[in-house]
C-alpha positions as CSV (number, residue, x, y, z in Angstrom):
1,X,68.9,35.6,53.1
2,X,71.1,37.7,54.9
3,X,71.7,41.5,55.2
4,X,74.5,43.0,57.3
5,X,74.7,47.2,57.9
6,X,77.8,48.6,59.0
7,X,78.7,51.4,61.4
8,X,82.1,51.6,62.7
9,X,82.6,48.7,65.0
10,X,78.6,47.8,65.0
11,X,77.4,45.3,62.4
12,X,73.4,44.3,61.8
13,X,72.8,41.2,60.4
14,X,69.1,39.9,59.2
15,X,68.2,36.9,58.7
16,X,64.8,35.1,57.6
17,X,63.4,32.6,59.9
18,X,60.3,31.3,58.6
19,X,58.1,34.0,58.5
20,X,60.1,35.7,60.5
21,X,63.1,38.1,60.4
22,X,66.0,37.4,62.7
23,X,68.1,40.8,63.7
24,X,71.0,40.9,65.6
25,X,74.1,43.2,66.6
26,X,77.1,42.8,66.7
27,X,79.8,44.9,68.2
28,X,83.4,43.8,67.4
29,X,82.1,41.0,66.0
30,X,80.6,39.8,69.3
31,X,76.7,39.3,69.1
32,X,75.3,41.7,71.8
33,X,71.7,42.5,71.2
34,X,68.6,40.7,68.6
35,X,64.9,40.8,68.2
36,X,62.3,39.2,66.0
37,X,59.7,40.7,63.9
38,X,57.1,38.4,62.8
39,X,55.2,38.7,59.5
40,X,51.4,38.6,60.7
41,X,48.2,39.3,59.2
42,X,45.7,40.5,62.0
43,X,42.1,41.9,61.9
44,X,40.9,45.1,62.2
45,X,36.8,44.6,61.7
46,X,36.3,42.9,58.3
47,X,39.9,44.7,57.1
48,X,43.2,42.7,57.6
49,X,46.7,44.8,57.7
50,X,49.7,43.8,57.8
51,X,51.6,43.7,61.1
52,X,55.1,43.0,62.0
53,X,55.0,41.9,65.7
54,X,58.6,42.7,67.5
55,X,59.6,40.1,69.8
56,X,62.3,39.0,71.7
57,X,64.0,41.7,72.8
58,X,67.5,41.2,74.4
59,X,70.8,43.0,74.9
60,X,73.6,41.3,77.0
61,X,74.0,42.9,79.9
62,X,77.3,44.0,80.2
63,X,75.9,46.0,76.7
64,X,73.1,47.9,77.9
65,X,72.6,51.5,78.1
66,X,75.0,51.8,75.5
67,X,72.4,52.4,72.7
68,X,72.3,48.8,71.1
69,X,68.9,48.2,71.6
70,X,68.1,51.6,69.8
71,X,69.9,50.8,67.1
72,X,68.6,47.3,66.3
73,X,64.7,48.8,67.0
74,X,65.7,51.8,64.3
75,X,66.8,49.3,62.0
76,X,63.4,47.0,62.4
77,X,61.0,49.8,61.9
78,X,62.8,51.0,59.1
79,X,62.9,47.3,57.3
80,X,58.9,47.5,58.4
81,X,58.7,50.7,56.2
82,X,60.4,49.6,53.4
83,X,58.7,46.3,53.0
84,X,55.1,47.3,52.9
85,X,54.1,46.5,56.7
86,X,50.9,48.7,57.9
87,X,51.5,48.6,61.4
88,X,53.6,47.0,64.6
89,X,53.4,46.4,68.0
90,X,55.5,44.7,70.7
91,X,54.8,43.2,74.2
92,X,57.0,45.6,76.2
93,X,58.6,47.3,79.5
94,X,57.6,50.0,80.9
95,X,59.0,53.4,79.8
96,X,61.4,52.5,77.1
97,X,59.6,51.7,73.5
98,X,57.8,55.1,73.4
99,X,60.9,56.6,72.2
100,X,60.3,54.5,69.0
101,X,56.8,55.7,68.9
102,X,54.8,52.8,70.2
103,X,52.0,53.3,72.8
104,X,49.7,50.9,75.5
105,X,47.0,50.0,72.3
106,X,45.3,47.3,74.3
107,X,44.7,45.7,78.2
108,X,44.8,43.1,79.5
109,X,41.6,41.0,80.5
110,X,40.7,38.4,83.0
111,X,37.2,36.9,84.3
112,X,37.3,35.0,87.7
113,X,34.3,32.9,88.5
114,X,34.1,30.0,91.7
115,X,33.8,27.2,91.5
116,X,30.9,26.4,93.7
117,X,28.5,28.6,91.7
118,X,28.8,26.2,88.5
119,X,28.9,23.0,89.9
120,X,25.2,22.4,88.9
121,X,26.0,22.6,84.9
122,X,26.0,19.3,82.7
123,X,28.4,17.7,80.6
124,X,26.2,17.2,77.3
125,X,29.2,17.2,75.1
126,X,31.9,14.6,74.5
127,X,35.5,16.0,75.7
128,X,38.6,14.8,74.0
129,X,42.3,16.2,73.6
130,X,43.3,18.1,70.3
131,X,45.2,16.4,68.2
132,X,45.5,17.3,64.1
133,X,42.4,15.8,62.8
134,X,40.7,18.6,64.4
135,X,43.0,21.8,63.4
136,X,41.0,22.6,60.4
137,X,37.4,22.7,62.2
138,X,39.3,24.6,65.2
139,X,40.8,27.0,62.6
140,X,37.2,27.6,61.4
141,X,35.8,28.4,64.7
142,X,38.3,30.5,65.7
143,X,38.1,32.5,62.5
144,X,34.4,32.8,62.7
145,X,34.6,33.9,66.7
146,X,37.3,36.5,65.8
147,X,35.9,38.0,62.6
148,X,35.7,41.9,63.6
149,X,38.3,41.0,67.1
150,X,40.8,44.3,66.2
151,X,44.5,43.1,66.3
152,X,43.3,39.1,66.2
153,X,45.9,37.6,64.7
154,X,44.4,35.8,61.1
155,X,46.0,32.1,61.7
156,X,46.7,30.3,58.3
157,X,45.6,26.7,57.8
158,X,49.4,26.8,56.0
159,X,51.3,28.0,58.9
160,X,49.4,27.6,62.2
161,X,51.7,25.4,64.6
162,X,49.0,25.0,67.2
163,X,48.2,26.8,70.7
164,X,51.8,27.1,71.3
165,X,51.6,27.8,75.3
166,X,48.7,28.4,78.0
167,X,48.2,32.0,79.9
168,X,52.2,32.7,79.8
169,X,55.2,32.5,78.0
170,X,56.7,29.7,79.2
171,X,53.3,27.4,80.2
172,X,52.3,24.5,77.8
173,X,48.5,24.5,76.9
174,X,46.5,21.7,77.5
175,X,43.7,22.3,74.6
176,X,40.4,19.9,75.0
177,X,37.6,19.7,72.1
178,X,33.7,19.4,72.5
179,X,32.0,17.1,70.4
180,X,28.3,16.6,70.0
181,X,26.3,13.5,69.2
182,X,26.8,13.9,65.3
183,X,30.5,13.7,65.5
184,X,31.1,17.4,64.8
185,X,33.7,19.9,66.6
186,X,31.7,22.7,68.2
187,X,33.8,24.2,70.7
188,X,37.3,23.8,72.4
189,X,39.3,24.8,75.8
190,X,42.5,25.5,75.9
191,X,44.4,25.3,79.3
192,X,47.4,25.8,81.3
193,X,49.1,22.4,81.6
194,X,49.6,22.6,84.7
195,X,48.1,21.5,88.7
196,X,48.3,24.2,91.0
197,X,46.0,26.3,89.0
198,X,42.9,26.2,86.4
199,X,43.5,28.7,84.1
200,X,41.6,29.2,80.6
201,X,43.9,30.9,77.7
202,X,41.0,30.6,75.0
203,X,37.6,29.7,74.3
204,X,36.2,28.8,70.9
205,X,33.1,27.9,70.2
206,X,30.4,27.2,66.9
207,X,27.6,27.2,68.7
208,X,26.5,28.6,72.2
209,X,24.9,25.5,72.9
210,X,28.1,24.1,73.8
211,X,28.7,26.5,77.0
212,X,26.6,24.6,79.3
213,X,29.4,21.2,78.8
214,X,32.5,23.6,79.1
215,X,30.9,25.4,82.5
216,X,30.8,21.5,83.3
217,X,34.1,20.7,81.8
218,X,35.5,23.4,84.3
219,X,34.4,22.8,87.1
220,X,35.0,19.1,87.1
221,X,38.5,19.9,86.4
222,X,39.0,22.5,88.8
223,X,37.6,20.4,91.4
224,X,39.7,17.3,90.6
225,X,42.7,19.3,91.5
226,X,40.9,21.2,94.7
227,X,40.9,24.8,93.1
228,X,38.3,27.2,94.4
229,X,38.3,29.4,91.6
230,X,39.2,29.4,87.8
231,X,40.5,31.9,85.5
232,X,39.5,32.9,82.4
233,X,41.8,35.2,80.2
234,X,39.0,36.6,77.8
235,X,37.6,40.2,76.6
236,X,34.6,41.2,78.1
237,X,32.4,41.4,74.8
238,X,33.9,36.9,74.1
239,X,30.3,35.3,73.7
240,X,31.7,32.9,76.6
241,X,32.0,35.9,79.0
242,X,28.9,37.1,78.7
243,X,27.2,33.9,79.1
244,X,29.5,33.4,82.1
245,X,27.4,36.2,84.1
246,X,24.4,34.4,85.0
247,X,27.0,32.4,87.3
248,X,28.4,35.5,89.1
249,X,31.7,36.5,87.6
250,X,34.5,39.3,87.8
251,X,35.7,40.9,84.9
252,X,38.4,42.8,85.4
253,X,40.7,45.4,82.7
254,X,44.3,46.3,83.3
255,X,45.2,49.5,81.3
256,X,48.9,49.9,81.4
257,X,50.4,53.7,81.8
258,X,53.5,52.8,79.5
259,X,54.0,48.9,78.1
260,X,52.1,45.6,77.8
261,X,50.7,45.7,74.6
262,X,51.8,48.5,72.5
263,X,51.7,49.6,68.9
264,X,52.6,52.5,66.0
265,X,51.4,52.9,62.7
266,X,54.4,52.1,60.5
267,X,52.5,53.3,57.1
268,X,49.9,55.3,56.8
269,X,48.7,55.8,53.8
270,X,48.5,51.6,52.9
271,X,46.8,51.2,56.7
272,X,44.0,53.8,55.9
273,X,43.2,52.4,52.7
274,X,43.1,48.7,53.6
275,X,40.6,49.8,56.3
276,X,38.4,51.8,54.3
277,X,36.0,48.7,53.7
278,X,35.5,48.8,57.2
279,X,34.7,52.2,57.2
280,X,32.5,52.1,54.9
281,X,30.5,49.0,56.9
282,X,30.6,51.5,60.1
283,X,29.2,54.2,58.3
284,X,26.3,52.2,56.3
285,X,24.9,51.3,60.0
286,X,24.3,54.3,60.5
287,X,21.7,55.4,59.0
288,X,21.6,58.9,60.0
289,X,24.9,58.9,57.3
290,X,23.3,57.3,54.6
291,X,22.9,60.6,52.5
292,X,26.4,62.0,53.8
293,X,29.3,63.3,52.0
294,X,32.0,64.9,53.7
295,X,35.8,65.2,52.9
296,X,38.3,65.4,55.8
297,X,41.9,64.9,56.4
298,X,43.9,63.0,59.1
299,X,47.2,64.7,59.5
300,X,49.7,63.2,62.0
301,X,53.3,63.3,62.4
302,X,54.1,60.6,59.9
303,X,51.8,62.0,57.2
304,X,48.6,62.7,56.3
305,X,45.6,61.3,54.5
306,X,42.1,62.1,52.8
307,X,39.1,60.4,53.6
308,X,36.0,61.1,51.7
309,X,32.7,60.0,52.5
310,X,29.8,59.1,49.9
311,X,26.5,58.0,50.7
312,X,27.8,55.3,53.3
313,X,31.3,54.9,51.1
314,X,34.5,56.1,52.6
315,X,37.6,55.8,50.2
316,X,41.2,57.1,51.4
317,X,43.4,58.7,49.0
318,X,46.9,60.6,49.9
319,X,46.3,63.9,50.9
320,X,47.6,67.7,50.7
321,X,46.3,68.9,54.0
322,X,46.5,72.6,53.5
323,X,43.3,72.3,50.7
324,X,41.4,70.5,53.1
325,X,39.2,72.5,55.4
326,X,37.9,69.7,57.9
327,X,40.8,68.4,59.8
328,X,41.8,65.3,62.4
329,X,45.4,66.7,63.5
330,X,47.2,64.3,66.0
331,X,50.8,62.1,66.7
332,X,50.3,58.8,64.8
333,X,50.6,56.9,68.9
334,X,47.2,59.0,69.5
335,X,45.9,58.1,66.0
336,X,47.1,54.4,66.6
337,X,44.8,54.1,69.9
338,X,41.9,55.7,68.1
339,X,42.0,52.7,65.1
340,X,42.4,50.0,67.8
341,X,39.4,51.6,69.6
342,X,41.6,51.9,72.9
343,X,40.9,55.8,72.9
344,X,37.9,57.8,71.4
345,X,37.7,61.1,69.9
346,X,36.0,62.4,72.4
347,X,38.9,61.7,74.8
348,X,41.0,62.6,73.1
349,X,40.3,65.9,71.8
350,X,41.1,66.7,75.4
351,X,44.9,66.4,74.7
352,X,46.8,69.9,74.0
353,X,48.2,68.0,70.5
354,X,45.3,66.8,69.1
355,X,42.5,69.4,67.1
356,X,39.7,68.4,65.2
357,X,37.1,70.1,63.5
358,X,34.2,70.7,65.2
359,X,31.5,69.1,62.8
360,X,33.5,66.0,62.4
361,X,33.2,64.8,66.1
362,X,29.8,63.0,65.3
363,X,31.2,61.3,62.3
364,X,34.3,60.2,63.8
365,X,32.3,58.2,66.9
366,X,31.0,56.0,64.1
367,X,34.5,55.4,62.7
368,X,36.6,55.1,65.3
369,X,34.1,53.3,68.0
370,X,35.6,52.2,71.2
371,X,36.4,48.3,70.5
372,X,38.0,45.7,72.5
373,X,41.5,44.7,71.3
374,X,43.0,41.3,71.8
375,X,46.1,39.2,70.7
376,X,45.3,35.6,72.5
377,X,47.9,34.2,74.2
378,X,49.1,31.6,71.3
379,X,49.9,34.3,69.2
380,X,52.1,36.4,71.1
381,X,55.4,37.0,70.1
């Protein structure tokens, strides 16, 4: 399918690729800028929206500054609109995309542990390399490891290609799988295929049991190629992580100013109303909430929504804010980094454009907790 737009001497054509849509520019009939956006499905808790991940981002030199790029990134968000997507987000520079309305939504994580202080863990496990008879159990784990992982990217047992690359773009993974003594897939590795360095891009695993053998894996590894240290690029909350600690570790966040990972709500109403399941599971925790009922409305820049809450329920209908007494007032790249957990209200009530009511602060800490985004590194785009 193809779709061309024309403006004077500037012509957009789109094109389906897969599950992806193709866009590029031409001007006199010269092809000077593209980008992707690919058609994902990603988690937020229990809910899954409906993403459309912008990738690949290019203008010819000898074009740039000239508005192009603008153009081609109007043109996306508003196909995004049109065709039903909830949200979108984009790996980006540094002082360019917020002009589209995307914002920093997520770090970047990394956990550093030496070698020495693991060389004492045992292999119990039997290591082999991935190949397709185990893609379904690896599917499983990683669904059940990533079940409430906000922005994880839902991988289809129709579509999934594989791990795709290691801890970069251009770096082949080299993806191991445990097995225990009943034949069954409990956990897998994957790895940068490379020497100089030994450098973990994901970590899956159905039981803990198995983190003793990958500790073990590891550091065998690493010390076959004479590294002191190895990498791991994991959230802090990963299972894996955590367990790593009783070795001594370092964790470390990178919170960009402007770029890295960034995203905008595209449609608001459809977002909030896809999530309200997962509301609702927030709020029946609580159980100092169990009896409440309270309407409110979000109101941002792209429109505005009404959330009621009964007795542990929270349903989102579209709103008229001005009949609404209880109010969340903020820009959808403020409202954006609340849903992804990246912000809280408390933080951000700080902000001259953002006003909430009062008596809603307590409620809003149980819906919008803070939360530990992540997009792993196969499923960048």
């Amino acid at each position: 399918m193809k779709m061309t737009q024309q403006a004077g001497e500037v012509r957009i054509e789109r094109v389906r690729d897969g599950n992806s849509w193709f866009f590029r520019l031409f001007y006199n009939d010269e092809p000077v800028s593209r980008l992707w956006v690919h058609d994902l499905n990603v988690r937020f808790g229990e809910a899954i929206v409906r993403m459309g991940g912008i990738g690949g981002v290019w203008t010819e030199e000898a074009y740039r500054k000239r508005g192009f790029a603008r153009r081609l990134l109007e043109a996306a968000n508003d196909y995004m609109r049109d065709e039903g997507f909830d949200i979108a987000s984009l790996f980006g520079i540094s002082d360019f995309y917020e002009r589209w309305g995307y914002v920093p939504a997520a770090p970047e994580y990394s956990l550093k542990v030496r070698v020495d202080n693991i060389k004492g863990a045992e292999l119990r496990h039997r290591v082999v390399d991935f190949c397709e008879e185990h893609r379904l159990d690896v599917l499983r784990i990683y669904e059940h490891n990533n079940l409430h992982r906000i922005c994880s990217v839902v991988r289809s047992p129709e579509s999934w290609t594989g791990f795709v690359r290691g801890t970069d773009w251009f770096v082949e993974a080299d993806v191991k799988v445990f097995v225990n003594e009943r034949g069954e897939v409990v956990g897998y590795v994957s790895l940068d295929k490379v020497t100089e360095r030994t450098a973990v891009a994901e970590v899956g695993f159905a039981t803990p049991e198995v983190f003793e053998s990958m500790v073990a894996f590891l550091a065998q590894r690493a010390s076959e190629h004479g590294h002191d240290e190895i990498t791991l690029l994991l959230p802090p909350d990963h299972e894996f992580a955590i367990y790593l600690r009783r070795y001594g570790c370092v964790a470390t966040q990178e919170f960009h100013r402007s770029g890295g990972f960034m995203a905008r709500i595209i449609n608001l109403e459809s977002l909030m109303a896809k999530l309200s399941a997962e509301l609702s599971r927030r709020v029946a925790k609580e159980s100092r909430f169990s009896g409440c009922e309270k309407d409110f409305a979000i109101v941002t820049d792209i429109g505005e929504v009404l959330v009621r809450v009964r007795s542990g329920q929270v349903k989102v209908e579209p709103a008229i804010s001005a009949s609404i007494a209880e109010r969340l007032e903020l820009p959808q790249g403020k409202l954006t980094q609340l849903l992804m957990g990246y912000q809280t209200i408390d933080t951000l009530i700080a902000a001259q454009d953002v006003h909430c009511s009062p008596d809603l602060i307590p409620l809003l800490r149980v819906l919008f907790p803070p939360a530990y985004p992540y997009i792993w590194w196969s499923d960048r785009f």
